[in-house]
C-alpha positions as CSV (number, residue, x, y, z in Angstrom):
1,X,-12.7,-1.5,-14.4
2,X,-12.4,-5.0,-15.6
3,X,-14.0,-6.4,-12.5
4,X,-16.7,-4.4,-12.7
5,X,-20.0,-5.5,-14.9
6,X,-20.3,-4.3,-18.1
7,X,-23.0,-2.6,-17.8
8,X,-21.7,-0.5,-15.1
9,X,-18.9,0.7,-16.3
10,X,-20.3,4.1,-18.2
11,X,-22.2,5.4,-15.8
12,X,-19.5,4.8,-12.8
13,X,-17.1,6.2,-15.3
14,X,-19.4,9.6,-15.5
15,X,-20.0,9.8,-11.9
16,X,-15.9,9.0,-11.8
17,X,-15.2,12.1,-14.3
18,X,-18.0,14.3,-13.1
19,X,-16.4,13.8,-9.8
20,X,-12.6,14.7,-10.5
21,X,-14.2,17.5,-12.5
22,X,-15.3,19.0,-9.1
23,X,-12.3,18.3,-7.2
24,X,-9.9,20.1,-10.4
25,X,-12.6,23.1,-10.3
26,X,-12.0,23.7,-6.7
27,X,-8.4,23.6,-7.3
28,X,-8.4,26.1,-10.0
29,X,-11.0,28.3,-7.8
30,X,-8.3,27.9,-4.9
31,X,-5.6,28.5,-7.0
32,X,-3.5,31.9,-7.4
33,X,-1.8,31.1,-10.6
34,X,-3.0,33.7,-13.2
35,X,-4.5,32.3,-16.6
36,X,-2.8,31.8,-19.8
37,X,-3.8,31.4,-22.6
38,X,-0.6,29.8,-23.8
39,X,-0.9,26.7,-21.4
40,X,-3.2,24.5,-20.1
41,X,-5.1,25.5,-17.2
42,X,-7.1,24.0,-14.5
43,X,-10.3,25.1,-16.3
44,X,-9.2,23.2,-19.5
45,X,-8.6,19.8,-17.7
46,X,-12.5,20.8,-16.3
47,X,-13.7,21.1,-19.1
48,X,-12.5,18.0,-20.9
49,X,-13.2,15.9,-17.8
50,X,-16.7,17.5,-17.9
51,X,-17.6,16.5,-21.8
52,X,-16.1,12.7,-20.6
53,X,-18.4,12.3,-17.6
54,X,-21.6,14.0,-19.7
55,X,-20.5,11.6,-23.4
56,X,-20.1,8.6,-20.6
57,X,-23.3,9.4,-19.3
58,X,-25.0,10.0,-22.5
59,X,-23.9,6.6,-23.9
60,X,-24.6,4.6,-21.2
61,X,-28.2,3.0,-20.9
62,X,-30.0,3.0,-17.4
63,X,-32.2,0.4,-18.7
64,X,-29.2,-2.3,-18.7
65,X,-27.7,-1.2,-15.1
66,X,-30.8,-1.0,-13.3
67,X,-31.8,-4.8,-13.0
68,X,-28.3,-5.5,-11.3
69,X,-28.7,-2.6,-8.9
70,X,-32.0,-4.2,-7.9
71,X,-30.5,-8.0,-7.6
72,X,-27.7,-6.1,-5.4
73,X,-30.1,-4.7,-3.0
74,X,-32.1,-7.7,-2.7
75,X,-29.1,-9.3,-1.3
């Protein structure tokens, strides 16, 4: 993400985790392996990815990112 402009690099990070989140809860849902609740699970690794994508999200401020989107579509 160092090529990336700074202020892009939150929000692409939440859609990034969001985004794994889904693909780990599918294969948990797709999974046969029975829960423990000694290990981690699929669900955990969901979960965590989940509260990085929404703290990402919820640091991140649109107001910076949205003038570059705009000079990027101009283009």
């Amino acid at each position: 993400m160092w090529f990336l402009p700074h202020p892009i690099v939150l929000p692409l990070l939440s859609v990034a985790a969001i985004g794994g989140a889904i693909v780990v809860a599918l294969i948990a849902w797709l999974s046969t392996r029975r829960e423990n609740s000694v290990d981690l699970s699929y669900w955990d690794v969901v979960g965590a990815m989940t509260m990085v994508g929404i703290c990402a999200a919820l640091l991140s401020d649109p107001e910076q990112a949205i003038p570059l989107l705009e000079q990027r579509q101009n283009k």
